[in-house]
C-alpha positions in Angstrom: -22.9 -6.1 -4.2 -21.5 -2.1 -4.9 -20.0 0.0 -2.5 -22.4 2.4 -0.6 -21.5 6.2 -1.0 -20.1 6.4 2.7 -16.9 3.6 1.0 -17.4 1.7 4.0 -20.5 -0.7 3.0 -21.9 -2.7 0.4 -25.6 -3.0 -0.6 -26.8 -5.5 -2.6 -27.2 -4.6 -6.6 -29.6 -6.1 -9.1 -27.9 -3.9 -12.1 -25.7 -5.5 -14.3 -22.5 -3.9 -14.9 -19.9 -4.2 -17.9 -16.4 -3.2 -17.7 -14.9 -1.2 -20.4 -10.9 -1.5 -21.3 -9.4 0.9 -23.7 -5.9 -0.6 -25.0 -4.0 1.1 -27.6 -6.5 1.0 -30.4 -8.6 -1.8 -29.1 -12.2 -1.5 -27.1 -13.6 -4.4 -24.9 -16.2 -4.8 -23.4 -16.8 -7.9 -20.8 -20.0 -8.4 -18.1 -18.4 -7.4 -14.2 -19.0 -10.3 -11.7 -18.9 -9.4 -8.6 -16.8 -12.8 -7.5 -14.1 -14.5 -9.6 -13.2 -13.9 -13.0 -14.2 -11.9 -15.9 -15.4 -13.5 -19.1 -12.8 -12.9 -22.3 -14.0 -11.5 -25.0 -12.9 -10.3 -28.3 -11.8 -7.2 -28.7 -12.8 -4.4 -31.0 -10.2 -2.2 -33.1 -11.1 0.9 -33.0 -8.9 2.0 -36.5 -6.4 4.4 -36.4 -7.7 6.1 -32.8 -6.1 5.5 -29.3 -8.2 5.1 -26.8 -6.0 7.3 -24.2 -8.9 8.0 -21.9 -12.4 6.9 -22.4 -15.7 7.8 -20.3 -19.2 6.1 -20.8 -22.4 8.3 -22.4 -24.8 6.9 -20.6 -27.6 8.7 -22.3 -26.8 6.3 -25.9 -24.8 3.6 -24.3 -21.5 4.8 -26.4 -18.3 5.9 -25.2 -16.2 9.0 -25.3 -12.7 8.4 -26.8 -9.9 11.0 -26.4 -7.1 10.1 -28.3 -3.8 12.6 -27.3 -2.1 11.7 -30.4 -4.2 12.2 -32.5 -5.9 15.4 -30.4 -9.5 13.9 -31.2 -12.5 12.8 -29.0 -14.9 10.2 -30.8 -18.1 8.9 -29.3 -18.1 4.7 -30.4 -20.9 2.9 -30.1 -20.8 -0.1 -28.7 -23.4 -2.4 -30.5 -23.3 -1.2 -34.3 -19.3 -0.7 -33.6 -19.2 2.8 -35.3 -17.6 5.9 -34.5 -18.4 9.4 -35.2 -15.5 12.7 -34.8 -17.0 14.9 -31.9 -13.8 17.6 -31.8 -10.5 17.4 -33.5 -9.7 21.0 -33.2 -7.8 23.5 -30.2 -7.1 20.0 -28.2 -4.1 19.4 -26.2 -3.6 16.8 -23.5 -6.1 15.3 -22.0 -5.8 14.3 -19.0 -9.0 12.5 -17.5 -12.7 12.6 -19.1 -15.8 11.8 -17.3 -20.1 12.1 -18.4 -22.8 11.7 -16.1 -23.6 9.8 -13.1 -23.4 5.9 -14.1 -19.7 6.5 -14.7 -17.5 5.5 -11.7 -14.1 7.1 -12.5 -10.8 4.6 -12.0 -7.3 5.4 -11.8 -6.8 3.5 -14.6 -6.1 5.1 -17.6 -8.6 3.8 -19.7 -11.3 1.9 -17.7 -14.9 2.1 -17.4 -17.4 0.6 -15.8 -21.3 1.0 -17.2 -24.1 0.1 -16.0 
């Protein structure tokens, strides 16, 4: 079940979703259930970047990572674990970060969830 756009009912949902945590320098990735708890998994260190904000490319199946310290955005891929520098120069503080529509933004600093 997801929320309809109206916020007020649920339809059903054959699309598997995965949750995405960014912690300090750590990525993981778990399957969403709808009811009860989430599976553990490992997670994945993401070297010397913080994941400060994150937003999912939904167009490879990576995700954006802004790290403030740092002033960097990386794209990390989620299956081959690898990341790649997208823009370390004339950044300040981000703030929030968002890319296409099978990204439902959270309050959360550092929380995705993907289809």
């Amino acid at each position: 079940m997801i929320l309809k756009t109206n916020k007020y009912e649920c339809k059903l949902s054959l699309q598997s979703y995965n949750l995405v945590f960014g912690i300090d320098n750590y990525v993981v990735s778990t399957p969403h259930n709808v009811f009860g708890r989430h599976p553990q998994r490992l997670a994945t260190s993401l070297g010397r970047i913080t994941a400060d904000k994150i937003a999912y490319n939904s167009v490879k199946g990576s995700i954006f990572v802004a790290d403030n310290n740092l002033k960097l955005i990386v794209e990390y891929d989620l299956v081959s674990k690898m990341s790649s520098e997208l823009v370390s120069r004339d950044i300040f503080h981000i703030t929030s970060m968002s890319y296409g529509e099978k990204f439902f933004n959270f309050k959360a600093p550092s929380l995705a969830l993907v289809r």
